[in-house]
N, C-alpha and C positions, 0 to 999 in steps of 0.2 A: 178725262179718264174716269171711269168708273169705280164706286169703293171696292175695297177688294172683299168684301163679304158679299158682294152684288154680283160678282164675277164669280166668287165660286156657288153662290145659287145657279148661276147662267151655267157653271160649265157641269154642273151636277144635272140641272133639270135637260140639258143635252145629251148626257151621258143616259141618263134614264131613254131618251126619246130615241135615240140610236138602240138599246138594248130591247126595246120593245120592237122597232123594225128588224131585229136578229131574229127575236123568237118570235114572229109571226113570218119569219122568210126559212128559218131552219125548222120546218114540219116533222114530226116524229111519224114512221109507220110502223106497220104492222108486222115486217117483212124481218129475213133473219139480220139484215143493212142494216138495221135499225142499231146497233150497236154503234157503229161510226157516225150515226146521227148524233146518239147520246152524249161520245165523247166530243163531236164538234159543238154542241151545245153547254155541254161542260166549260170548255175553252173560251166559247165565243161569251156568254152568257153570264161571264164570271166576276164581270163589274169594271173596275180602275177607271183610272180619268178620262179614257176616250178621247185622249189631246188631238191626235188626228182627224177622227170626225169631225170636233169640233173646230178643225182649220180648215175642213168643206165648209161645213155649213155658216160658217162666218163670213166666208170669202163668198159664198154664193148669195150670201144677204146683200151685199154691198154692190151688187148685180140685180136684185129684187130677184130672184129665184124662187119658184115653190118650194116649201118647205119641205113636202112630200117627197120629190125627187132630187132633193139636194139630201135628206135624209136617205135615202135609199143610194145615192152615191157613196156618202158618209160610211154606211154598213158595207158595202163593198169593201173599201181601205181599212177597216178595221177587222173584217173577213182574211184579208192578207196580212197584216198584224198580228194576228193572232194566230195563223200557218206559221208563220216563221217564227214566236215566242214556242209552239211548240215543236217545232223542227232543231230549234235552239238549244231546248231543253233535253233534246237525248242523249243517249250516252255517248254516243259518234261526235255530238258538238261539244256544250259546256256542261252536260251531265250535273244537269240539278234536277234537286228533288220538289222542292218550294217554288213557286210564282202565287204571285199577291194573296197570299199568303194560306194557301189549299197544293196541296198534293199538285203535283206536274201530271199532266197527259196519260205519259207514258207510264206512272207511280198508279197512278188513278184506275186505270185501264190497263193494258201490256204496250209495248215497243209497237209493234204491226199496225193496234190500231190507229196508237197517235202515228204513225208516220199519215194511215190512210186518211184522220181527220183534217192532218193537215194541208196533205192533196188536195181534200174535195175543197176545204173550205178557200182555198186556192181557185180554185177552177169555179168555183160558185160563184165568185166574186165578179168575174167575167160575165158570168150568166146573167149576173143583177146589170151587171152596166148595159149590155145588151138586150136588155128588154125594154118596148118601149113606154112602158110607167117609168124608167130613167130619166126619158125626153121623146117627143115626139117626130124629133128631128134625127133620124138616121144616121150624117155626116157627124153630130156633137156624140150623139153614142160610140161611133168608132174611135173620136178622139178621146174619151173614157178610156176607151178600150189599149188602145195604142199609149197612151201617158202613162197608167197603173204598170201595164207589163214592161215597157222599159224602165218605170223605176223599181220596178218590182228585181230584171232579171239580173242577168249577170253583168249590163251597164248599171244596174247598182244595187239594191239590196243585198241579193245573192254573191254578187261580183265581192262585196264587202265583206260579206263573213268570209270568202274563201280567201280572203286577204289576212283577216283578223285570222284564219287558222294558219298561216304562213307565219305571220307574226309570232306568234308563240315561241316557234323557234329561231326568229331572227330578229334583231335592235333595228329599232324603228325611230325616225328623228323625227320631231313634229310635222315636218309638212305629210309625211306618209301616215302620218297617223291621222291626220285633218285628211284627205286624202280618202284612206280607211270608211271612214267617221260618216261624212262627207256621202258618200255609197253605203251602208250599213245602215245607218239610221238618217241622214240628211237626205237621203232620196224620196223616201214614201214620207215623209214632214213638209219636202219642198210638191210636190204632186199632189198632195191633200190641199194645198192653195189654189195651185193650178187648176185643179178638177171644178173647183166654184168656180173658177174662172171662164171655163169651158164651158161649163152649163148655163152660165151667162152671157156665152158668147162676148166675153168681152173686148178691147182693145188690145193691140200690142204690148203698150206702152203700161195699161193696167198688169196685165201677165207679168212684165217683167219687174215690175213695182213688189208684186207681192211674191213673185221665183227670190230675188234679191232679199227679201225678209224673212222668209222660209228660209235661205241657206243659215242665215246668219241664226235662226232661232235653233235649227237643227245642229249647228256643232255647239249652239250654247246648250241645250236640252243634252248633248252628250257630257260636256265637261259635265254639267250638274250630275249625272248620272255615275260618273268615274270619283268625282265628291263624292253622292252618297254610298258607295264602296268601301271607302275610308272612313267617313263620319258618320254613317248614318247608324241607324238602331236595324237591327234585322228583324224584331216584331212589326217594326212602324213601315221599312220599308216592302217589308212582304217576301223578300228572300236573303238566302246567303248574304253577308258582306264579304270584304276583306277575302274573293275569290281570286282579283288579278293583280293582286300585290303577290299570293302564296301562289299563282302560276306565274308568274315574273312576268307578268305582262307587261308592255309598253303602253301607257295610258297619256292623257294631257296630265294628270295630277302627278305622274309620277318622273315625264319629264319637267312639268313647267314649276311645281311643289304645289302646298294646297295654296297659301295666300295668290301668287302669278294665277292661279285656276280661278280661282274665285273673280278676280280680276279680268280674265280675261273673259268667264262667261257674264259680267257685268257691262261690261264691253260691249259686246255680241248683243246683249239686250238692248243697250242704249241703241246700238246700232241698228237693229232690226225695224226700231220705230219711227227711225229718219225715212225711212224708205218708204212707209206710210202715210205722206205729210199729202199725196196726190188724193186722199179718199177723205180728210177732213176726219170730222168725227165719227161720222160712221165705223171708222175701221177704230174704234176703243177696246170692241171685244178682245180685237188681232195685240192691241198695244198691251192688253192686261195681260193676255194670256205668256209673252213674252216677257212680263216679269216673275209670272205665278213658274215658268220651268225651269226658273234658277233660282228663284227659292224655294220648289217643292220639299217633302220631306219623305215623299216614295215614291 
């Protein structure tokens, strides 16, 4: 494995290399539109770790993928990541004002338009997969196409939050919260593997290697996240803490406590890297990155 100052060089100078494929694919004009460009650029343009890119372009490495078009997938999933952080953010959903650590959308701008930013930047995402600087291969673009929007929709991203808004008012036991979890945030973490996979046209047996460590990274990347809730700093981590204790939420931390959480996303990490043993050392970027999300610090 790689040192971990080598890995967050890696996952920074990818994070840069995805933000520069945003603002050369999100063009400003001249036209009165241009206001919902602004705020998708806002949005998109606004930095963090780019964990999900960086789980394309890892996984498409290990395939020998162009760079080019495994970046331009990358910005795709991070296009729909960033729809639903601001979809997330309005007052209809979790009604924050903070993400990483700049004014929300909808704070920034009015309601209307982040809802429309994060329509478009939705439906752009699509666009990118389907054009063919994606791939030149027709059949791999539609499976782009077809992967992102089932984990994207109501079989899971979307299916998730309208779970987690059910939740609110009702006790949730672990497996519905893994469940939950699982669809909300483990869907578009396990599809951001998948999608290198794809443009690698890889094996079955590769796909299901890295679906299997994607699951496991995605409900460990949650607990962490439901940890920094509770412990974390709200300068460092960019937003609110201490939101789904004071709406009673049902979280991993708050049935399993913090030490079982901690544990059980250490767990999830050990576990995610057994499943990598088929790529050798190639897959190191996949193996650090799966330690760096449970002990992130925002």
């Amino acid at each position: 494995m790689t040192d971990k100052t080598e890995f967050t060089a890696a996952l920074t100078t990818n994070a840069e290399a995805v933000t520069a494929v945003l603002d050369a694919l999100l063009k400003e004009s001249d036209g009165h539109e241009n206001r919902v460009i602004e705020a998708m650029r806002y949005v998109a343009l606004a930095g963090g770790k780019r964990v999900r890119p960086f789980l394309v372009t890892a996984s498409a490495e290990l395939f020998g993928v162009d760079r080019g078009r495994a970046l331009r997938a990358a910005a795709a999933v991070e296009m729909v990541h960033c729809y639903s952080l601001v979809h997330d953010d309005l007052p209809a959903m979790d009604d924050d004002d903070l993400r990483r650590g700049k004014p929300t959308c909808h704070i920034a701008f009015d309601e209307a338009t982040a809802i429309l930013a994060g329509d478009a930047l939705l439906t752009y995402a699509f666009e990118v997969l389907g054009d063919a600087a994606t791939h030149d291969d027709a059949s791999v673009r539609a499976d782009l196409v077809v992967a992102l929007a089932q984990a994207s929709g109501q079989a899971g991203m979307v299916g998730g939050q309208m779970i987690d808004l059910y939740a609110e008012d009702h006790e949730f036991d672990v497996p519905e919260i893994t469940r939950l979890q699982r669809m909300k945030t483990g869907a578009l973490i396990a599809v951001s593997c998948d999608m290198g996979a794809i443009l690698g046209k890889a094996s079955d047996q590769a796909r299901h290697a890295l679906r299997a460590y994607a699951h496991d990274v995605g409900l460990a990347f949650q607990i962490a996240d439901d940890l920094l809730d509770v412990e974390g700093d709200e300068a460092e981590v960019g937003k609110k803490t201490g939101k789904d204790a004071n709406a009673g939420k049902a979280t991993f931390v708050s049935l399993l406590g913090v030490e079982r959480a901690h544990e059980q996303a250490e767990m999830l990490s050990d576990q995610a890297r057994e499943h990598l043993k088929v790529f050798g050392a190639e897959a190191d970027p996949l193996r650090e990155l799966s330690v760096f999300v449970v002990h992130r610090r925002s």
